[in-house]
C-alpha positions as CSV (number, residue, x, y, z in Angstrom):
1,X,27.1,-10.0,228.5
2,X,25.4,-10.0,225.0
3,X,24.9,-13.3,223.5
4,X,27.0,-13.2,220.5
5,X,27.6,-16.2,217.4
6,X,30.8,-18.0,217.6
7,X,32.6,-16.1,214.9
8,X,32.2,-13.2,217.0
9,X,30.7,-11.0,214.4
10,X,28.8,-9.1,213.4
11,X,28.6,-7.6,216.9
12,X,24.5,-6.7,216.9
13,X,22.6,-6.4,220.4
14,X,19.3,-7.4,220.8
15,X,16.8,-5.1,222.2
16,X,15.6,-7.4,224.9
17,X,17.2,-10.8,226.7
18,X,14.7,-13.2,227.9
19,X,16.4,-16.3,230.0
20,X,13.7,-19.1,229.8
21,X,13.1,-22.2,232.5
22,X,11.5,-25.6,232.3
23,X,9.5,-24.4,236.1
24,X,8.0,-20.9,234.4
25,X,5.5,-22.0,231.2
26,X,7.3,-20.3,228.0
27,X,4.9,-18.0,227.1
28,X,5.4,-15.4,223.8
29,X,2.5,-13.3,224.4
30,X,3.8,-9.8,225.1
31,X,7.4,-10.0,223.9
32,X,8.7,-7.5,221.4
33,X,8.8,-9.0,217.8
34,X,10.9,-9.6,216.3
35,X,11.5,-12.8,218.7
36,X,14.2,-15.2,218.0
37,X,16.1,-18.4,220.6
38,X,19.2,-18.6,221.2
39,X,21.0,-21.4,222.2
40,X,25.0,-22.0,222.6
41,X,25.7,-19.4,219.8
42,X,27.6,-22.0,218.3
43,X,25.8,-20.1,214.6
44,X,28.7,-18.6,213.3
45,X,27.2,-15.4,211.4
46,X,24.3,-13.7,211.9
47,X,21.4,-16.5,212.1
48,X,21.8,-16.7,215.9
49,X,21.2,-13.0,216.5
50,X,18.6,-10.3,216.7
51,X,19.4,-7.0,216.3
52,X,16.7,-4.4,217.9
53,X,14.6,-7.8,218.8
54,X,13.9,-10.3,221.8
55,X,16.2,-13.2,222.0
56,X,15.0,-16.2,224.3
57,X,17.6,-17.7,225.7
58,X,16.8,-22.0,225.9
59,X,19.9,-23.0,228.0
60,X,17.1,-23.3,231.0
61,X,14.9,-25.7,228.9
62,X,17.2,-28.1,230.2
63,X,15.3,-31.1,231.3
64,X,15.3,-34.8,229.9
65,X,12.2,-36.5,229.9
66,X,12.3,-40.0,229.2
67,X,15.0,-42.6,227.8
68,X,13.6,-45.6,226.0
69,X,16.2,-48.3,225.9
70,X,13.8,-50.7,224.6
71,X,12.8,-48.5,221.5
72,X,16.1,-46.6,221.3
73,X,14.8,-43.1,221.9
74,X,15.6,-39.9,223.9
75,X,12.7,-37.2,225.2
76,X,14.1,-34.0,225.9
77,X,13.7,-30.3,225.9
78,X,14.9,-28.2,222.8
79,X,17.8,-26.4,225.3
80,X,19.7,-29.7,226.4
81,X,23.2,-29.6,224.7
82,X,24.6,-32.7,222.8
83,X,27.4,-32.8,225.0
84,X,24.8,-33.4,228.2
85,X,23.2,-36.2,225.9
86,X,26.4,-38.2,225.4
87,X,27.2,-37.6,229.1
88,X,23.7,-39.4,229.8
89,X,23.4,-42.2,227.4
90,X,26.9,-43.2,226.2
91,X,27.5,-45.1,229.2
92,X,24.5,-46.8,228.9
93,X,25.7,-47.9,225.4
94,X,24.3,-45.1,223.5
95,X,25.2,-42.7,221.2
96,X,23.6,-40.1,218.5
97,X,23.3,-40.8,214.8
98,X,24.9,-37.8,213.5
99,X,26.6,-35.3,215.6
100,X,28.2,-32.0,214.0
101,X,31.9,-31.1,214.5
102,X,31.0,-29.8,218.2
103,X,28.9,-31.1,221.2
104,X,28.6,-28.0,222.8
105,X,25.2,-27.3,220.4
106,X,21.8,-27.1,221.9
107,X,19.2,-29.6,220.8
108,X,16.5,-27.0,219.3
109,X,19.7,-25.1,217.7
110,X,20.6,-28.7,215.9
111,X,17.3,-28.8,214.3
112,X,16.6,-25.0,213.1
113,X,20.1,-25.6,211.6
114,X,19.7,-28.7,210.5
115,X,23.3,-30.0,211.4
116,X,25.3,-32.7,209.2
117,X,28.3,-35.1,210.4
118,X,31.2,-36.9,209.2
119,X,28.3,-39.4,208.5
120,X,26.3,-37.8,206.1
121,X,26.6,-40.4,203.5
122,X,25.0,-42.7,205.5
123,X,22.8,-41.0,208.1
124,X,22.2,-38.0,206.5
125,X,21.0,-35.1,209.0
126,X,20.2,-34.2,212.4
127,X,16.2,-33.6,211.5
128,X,16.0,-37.1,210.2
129,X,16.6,-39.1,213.7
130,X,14.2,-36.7,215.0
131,X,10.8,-38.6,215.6
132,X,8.9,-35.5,216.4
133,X,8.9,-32.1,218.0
134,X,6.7,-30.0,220.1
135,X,6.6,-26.3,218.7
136,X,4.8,-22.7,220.7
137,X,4.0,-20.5,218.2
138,X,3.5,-16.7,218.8
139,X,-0.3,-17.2,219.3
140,X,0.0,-19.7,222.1
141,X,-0.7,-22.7,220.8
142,X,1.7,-25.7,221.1
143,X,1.9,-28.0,218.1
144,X,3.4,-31.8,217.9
145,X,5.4,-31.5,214.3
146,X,6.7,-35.2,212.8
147,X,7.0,-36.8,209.4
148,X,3.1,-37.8,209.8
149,X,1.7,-35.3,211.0
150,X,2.1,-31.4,210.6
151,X,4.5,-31.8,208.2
152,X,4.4,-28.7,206.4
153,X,5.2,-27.2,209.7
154,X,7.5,-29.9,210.3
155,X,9.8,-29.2,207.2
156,X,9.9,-25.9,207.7
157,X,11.3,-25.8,210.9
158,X,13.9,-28.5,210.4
159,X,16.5,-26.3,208.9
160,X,14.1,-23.3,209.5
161,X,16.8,-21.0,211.2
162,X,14.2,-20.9,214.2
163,X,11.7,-18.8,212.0
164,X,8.6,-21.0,212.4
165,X,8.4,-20.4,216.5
166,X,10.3,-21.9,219.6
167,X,10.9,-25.7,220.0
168,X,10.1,-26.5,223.6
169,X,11.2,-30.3,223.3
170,X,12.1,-33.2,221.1
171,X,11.9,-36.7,220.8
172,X,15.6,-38.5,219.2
173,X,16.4,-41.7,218.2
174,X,19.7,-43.2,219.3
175,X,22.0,-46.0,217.9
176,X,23.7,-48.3,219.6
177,X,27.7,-49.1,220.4
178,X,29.8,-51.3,221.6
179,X,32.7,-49.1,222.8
180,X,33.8,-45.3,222.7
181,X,36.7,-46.8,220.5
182,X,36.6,-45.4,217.1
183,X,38.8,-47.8,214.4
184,X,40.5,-45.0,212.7
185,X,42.8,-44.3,209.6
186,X,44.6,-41.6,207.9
187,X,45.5,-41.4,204.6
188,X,47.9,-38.5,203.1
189,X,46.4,-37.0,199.8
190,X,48.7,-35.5,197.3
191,X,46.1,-33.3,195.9
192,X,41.8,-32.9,195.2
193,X,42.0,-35.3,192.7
194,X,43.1,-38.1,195.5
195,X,40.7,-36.9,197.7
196,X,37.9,-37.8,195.0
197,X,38.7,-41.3,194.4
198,X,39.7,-41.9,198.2
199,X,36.3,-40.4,199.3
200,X,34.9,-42.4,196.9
201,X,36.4,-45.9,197.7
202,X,36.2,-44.6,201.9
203,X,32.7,-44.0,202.0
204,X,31.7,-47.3,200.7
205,X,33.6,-49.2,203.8
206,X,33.4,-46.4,206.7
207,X,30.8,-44.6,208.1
208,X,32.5,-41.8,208.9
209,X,35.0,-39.8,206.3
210,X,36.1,-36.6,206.6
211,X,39.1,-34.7,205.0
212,X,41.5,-31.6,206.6
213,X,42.7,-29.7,203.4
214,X,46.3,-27.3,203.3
215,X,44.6,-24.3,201.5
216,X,47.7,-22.7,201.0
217,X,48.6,-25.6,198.7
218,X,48.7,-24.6,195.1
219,X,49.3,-25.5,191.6
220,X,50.3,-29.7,191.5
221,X,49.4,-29.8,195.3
222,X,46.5,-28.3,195.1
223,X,44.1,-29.8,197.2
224,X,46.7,-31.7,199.4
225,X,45.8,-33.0,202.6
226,X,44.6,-36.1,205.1
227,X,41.6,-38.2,204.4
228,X,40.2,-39.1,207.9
229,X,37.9,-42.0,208.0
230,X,36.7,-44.9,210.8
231,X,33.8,-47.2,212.5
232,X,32.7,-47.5,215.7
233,X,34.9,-50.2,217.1
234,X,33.4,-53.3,217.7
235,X,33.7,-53.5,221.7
236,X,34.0,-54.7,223.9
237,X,35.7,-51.3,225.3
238,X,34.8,-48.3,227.8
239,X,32.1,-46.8,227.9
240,X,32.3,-43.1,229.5
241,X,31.8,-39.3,228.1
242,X,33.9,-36.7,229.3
243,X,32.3,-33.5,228.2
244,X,34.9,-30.9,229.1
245,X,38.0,-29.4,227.9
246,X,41.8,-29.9,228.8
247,X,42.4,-26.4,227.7
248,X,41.4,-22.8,227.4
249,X,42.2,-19.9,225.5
250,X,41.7,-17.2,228.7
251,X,41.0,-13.8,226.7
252,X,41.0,-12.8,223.2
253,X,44.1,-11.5,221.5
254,X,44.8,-8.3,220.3
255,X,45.1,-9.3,216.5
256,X,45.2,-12.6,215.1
257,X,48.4,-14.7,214.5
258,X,46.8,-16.7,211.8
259,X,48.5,-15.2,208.6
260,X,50.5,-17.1,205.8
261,X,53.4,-17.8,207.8
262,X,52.3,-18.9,211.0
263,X,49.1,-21.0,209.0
264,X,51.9,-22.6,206.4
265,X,54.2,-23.8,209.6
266,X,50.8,-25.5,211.1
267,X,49.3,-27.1,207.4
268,X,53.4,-28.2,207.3
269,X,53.2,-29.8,211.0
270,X,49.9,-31.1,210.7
271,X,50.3,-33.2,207.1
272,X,53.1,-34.4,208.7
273,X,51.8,-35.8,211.9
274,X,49.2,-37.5,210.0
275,X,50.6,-38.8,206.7
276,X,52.0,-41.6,208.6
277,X,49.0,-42.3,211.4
278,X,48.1,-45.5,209.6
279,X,45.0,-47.7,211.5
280,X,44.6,-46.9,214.8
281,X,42.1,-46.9,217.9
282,X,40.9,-43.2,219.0
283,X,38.9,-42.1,221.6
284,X,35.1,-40.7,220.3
285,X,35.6,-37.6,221.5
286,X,38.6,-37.1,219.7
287,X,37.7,-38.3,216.7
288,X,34.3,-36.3,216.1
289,X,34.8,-33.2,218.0
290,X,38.7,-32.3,217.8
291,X,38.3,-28.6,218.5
292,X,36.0,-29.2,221.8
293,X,39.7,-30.3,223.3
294,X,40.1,-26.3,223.7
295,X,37.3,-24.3,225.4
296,X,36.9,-20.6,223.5
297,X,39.1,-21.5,220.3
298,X,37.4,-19.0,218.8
299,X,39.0,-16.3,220.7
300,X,42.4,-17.3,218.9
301,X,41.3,-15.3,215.9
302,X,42.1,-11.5,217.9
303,X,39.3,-9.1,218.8
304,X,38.4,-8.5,215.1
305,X,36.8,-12.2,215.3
306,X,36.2,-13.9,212.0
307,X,34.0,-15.8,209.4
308,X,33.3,-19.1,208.1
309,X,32.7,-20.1,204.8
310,X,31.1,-23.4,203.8
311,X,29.4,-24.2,200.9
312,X,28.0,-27.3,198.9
313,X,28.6,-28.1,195.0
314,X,26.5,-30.9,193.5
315,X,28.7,-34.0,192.1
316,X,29.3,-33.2,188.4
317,X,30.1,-29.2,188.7
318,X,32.6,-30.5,192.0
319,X,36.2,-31.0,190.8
320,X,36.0,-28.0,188.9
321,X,34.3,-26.0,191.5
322,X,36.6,-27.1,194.1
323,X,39.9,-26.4,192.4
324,X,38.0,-23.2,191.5
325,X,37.5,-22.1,195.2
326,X,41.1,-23.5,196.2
327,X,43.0,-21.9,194.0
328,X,40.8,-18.6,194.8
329,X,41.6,-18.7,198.2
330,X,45.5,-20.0,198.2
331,X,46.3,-16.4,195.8
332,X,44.5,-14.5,198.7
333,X,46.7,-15.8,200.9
334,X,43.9,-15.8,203.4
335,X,44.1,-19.4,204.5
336,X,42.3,-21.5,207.6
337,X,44.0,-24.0,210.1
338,X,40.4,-25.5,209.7
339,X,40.0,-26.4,205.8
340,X,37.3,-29.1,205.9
341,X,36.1,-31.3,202.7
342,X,33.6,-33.7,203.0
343,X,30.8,-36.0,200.5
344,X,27.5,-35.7,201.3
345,X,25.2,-38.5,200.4
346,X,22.0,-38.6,198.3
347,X,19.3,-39.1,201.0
348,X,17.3,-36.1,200.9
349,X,17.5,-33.9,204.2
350,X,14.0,-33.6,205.9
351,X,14.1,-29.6,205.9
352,X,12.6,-27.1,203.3
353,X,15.8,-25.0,204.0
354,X,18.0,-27.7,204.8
355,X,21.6,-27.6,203.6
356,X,22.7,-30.5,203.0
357,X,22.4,-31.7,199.0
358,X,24.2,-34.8,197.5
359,X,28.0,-33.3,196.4
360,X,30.8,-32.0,198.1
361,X,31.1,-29.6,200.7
362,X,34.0,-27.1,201.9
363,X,34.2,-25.3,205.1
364,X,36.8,-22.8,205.9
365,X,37.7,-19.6,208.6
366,X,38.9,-16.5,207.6
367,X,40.1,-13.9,210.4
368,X,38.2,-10.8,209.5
369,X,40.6,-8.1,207.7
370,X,38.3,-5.9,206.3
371,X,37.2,-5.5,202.9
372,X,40.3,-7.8,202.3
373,X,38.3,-10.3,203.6
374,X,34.6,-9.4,202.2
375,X,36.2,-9.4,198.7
376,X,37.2,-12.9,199.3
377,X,33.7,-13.7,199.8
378,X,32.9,-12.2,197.3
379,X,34.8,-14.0,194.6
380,X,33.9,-17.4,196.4
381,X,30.3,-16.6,196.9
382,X,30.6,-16.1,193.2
383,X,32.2,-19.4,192.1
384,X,29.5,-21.1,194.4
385,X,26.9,-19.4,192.4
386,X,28.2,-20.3,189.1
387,X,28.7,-24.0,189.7
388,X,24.7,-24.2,191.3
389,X,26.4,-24.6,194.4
390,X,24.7,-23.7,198.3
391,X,26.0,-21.8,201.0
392,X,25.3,-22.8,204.7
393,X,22.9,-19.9,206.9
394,X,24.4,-21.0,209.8
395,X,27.8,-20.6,208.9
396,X,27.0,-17.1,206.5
397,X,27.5,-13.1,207.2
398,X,28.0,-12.4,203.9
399,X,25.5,-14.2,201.1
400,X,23.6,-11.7,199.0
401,X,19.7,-11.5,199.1
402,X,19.8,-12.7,195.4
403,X,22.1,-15.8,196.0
404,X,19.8,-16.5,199.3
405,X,16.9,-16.7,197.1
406,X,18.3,-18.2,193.9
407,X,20.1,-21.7,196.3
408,X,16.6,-21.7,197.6
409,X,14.0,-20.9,194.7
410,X,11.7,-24.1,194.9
411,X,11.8,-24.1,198.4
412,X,11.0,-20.5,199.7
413,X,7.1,-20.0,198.9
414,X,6.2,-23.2,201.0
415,X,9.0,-22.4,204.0
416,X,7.5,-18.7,204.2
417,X,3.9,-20.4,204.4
418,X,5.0,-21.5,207.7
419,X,7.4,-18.7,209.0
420,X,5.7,-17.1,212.4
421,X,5.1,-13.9,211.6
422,X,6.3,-12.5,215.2
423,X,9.9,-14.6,214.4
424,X,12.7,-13.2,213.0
425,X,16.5,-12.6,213.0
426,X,19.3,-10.7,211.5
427,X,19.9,-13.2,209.0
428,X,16.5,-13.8,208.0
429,X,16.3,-9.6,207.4
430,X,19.9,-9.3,205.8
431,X,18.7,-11.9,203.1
432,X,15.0,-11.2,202.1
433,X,15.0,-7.3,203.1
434,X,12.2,-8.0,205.0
């Protein structure tokens, strides 16, 4: 089967499909450029794919190498999966800084894409609880990347879109709980302007906040929605990972059932299950990765697939760029069950390309309908530009070369100083031309 990203489109074939394994030495010499990895495909656009290229596929770099308890830190190879590190170390009392909205993401994909959590504000990225990396580059030579040393090389990759060359392994650091119990609360918001000062006042007492958003919701309820927000629980309390899924979707659909009525009964439905929720204890698993619960999700979205859009505004231009982009995408009538809003803090993220920036950020799915859809992207893309905003690579298939360049400007001569020149991928092309 061809790998494909998660949103199922574009639909590009590589030229060439190269499974890799810890037992055979991963070599690059004689494989067609352009040469990009692929992980999980848990990219939603085009960053995991290579279109006329070699993709490498890490799954078989699968090995952990060491497990410090003393020291807190994990050694393993780039194409371990998050979910197999939870499995390993949460029994033992261990769990991972900052995890994205899915498990099921390899370890070399989390750092070209530099992923973010519910934690942002306090953790900041994925690249910054790794201690150091080991990178092959197309000439042969294997380079140890960290903060101190090789840390041009370092940056670059860290965020890099897996331009720079292929991670072979990594070594993470890990934080310690008590209990898989998450202390959790949900608060109703009656529109963006609640969800301002309740981030606000949330992210100074919990580490984790996140926000589901009803973007069908319009005029005095615009921005409407549930402010999720919790701590690891203090313990004592289980300790066991469960990295599987109760349920599956079995086959793609036809077309997708996601239009204005079926997505206003569910925003409807889903305020009001969780208006009321209160303070509660939640499993871990349920709390950070909700949509792992059903295996394929993405196939609910019919056989036309569909995109993601998730961008960043910085703090002063957010209100107004928010109620902007809301009230943009409730007249379309082009609305997500997924509608995710979320702070991110000040730290600085560790990659040159990185996404992450101090402000808010917005994250929504949109079943492909055409040029329906692409003039929706369009007129958000647009609002994101005018408000200085970013828009996330690994979650893009539709930025423009110029906004590419412009949300990047100080960053792209010193990232392209480090790119391998035999490394590429559809992305990379579709935005630079090159």
């Amino acid at each position: 089967m061809t790998p494909e990203s998660w949103g199922r489109i574009p639909r590009l074939r590589p030229a060439a499909v190269v499974p890799l394994h810890w037992a055979e030495p991963a070599a690059l010499a004689g494989r067609a450029a352009p040469i990009l990895a692929h992980g999980l495909g848990r990219s939603y656009g085009d960053a995991c794919l290579n279109e006329g290229g070699t993709l490498l596929l890490t799954r078989g770099l699968d090995r952990f190498l060491a497990l410090d308890e003393a020291a807190g830190t994990l050694t393993c190879e780039a194409g371990v999966s998050l979910a197999e590190i939870l499995t390993l170390v949460v029994p033992r009392g261990w769990f991972l800084p900052v995890v994205p909205g899915t498990q099921h993401v390899t370890v070399g994909g989390a750092i070209a894409n530099d992923v973010h959590g519910k934690n942002h504000h306090r953790a900041g990225t994925f690249g910054g609880q790794v201690r150091w990396l080991e990178l092959l580059r197309s000439t042969g030579e294997v380079l140890r990347c960290s903060p101190d040393g090789n840390r041009e090389l370092f940056a670059a990759t860290v965020g890099g879109l897996g331009l720079t060359g292929l991670v072979l392994r990594a070594g993470l650091s890990l934080r310690r709980i008590a209990t898989t119990r998450v202390a959790a609360e949900s608060l109703p918001l009656r529109d963006l302007s609640e969800f301002f000062a309740g981030s606000a006042e949330s992210d100074q007492r919990f580490e984790y906040t996140v926000a589901w958003i009803d973007c069908l919701a319009s005029g005095a309820r615009l921005g409407r929605g549930i402010l999720h927000r919790g701590n690891h629980a203090a313990g004592p309390g289980p300790l066991a990972w469960r990295s599987g899924s109760r349920l599956s979707v079995p086959f793609e659909l036809p077309f997708s059932p996601l239009g204005r009525l079926t997505l206003g009964a569910f925003n409807a439905l889903y305020h009001a299950a969780h208006r009321g929720a209160g303070a509660r204890a939640v499993e871990a698993r349920g709390f950070f990765f909700p949509l792992d619960g059903v295996a394929r999700w993405n196939r609910i979205y019919g056989r036309a697939g569909f995109f993601q859009f998730q961008c960043q505004v910085p703090p002063p231009a957010a209100p107004e760029a928010l109620r902007a982009l809301l009230a943009t995408i409730a007249r379309s009538g082009q609305g997500s069950f997924l509608a995710v809003l979320k702070n991110f803090g000040a730290a600085p993220s560790p990659g040159l390309l990185s996404f992450p920036r101090e402000g808010t950020t917005l994250a929504l799915d949109f079943p492909d309908r055409g040029e329906r859809t692409a003039r929706l992207f369009r007129e958000l893309h647009a609002v994101v530009a005018d408000h200085r905003g970013r828009i996330y690579s690994a979650k893009d298939a539709h930025m423009s070369p110029a906004q590419f360049a412009a949300q990047h400007r100080e960053a792209l001569p010193a990232f392209r100083a480090q790119v391998d020149p035999a490394f590429s991928s559809s992305l990379w092309r579709r935005v630079t031309g090159g």
